[in-house]
N, C-alpha and C positions, 0 to 999 in steps of 0.2 A: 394301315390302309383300310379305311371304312367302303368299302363299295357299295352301299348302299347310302352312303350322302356323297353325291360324287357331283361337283358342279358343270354345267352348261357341260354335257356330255353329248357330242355330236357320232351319230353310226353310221357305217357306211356299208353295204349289202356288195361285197366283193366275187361273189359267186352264187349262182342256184341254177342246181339242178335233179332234173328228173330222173329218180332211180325206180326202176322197176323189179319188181319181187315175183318170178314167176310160181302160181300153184297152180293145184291140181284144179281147181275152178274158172284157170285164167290169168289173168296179169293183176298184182296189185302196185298202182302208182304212189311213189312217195316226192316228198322234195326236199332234198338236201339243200342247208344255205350254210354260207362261209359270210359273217359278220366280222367290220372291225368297227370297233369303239376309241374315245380320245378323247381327251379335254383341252388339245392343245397349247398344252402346261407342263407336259414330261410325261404322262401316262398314258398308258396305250394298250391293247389287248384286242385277242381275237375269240370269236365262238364259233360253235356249231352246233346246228341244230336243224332235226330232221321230224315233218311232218307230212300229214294227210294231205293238208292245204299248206300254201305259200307264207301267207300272213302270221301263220303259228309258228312254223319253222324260222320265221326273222325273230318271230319271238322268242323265241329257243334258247337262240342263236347269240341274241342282248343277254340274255340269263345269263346262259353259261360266260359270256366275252367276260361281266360282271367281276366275275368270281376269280379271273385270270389273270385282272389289270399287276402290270409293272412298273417301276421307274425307269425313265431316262434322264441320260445327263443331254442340257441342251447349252452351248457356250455360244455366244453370238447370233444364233440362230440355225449353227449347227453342230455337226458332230466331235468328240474332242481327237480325234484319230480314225484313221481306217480299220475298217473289221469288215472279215469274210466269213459268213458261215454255209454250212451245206446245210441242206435235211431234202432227203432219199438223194434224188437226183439235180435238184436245185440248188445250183450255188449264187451265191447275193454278195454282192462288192458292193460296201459302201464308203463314200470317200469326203470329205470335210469341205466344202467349198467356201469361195470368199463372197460375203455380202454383196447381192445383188445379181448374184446368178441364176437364182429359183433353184427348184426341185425338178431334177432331170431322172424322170423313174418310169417304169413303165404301169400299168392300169395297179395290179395288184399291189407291188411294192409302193407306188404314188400315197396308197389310199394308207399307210400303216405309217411314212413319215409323216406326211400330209398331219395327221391325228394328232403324233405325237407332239407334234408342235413345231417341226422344222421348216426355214424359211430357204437355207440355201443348202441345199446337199445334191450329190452325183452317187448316182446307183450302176450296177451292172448285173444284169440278169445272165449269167452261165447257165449254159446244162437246159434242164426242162422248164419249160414256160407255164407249167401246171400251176392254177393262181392257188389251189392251196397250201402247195408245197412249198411256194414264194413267199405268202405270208409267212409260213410258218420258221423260214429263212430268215425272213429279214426281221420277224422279230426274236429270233433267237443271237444274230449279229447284235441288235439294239442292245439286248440284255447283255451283252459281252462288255458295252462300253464304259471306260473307267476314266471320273476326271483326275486331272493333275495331283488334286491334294489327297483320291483314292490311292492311288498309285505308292506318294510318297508318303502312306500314312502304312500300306502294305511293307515297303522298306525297310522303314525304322522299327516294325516290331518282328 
């Protein structure tokens, strides 16, 4: 994986917000942003990144997604099986749909199939609606996913 020749890579700014730092002088403002990136081709990744201003924090935010991207398997134009993951309190259902259903996800989860390249899948958001902990769910399920010939190549050795 070269991430830095990455072709027509589309970013999507799935979170920012304002964190404040208090000192003995007063309040210092930052901005926390949650970045996902995609080429909608199988790869996909998130970042983070945390600045004075907004515009540097997205910038951060693409660095870091960069340096994270993974593969997905994409069959049809979706997934090859269901996969559930947690991370803290966010549990993520994702489930394989038939051609012509769309992408039923909610804002955070939308925005990391969306990317990866998927046209028809069904999502279920459990537990916390926290969109960092979502992304970080639903691409931890992604990464679980194994097609047919992974499977049966697992098998036989």
């Amino acid at each position: 994986l070269n991430s830095n020749r990455l072709e027509v890579v589309e970013e999507r700014v799935v979170n920012i917000s304002r964190v404040v730092n208090v000192v003995k002088g007063g309040r210092k403002f930052s901005f926390s942003t949650i970045v996902v990136i995609g080429d909608k081709k199988g790869r996909v990744a998130y970042g983070h990144g945390k600045a004075k201003e907004v515009p540097d924090s997205i910038k951060k935010a693409i660095k870091d997604a960069k340096r994270n991207l993974i593969n997905v398997p994409i069959i049809n134009g979706t997934i090859p099986h269901i996969s559930q993951e947690k991370f803290i309190s966010s549990n993520i259902l994702l489930k394989p749909a038939k051609k012509g259903r769309g992408i039923i996800a909610s804002g955070a989860v939308r925005a990391v199939v969306e990317l990866a390249g998927y046209t028809d899948i069904v999502t279920k958001s459990i537990g916390s609606s926290n969109k960092t902990n979502a992304v970080k769910a639903t691409l931890k399920a992604l990464s679980q996913l194994k097609t047919k010939e992974e499977i049966a190549s697992l098998k036989s050795s």
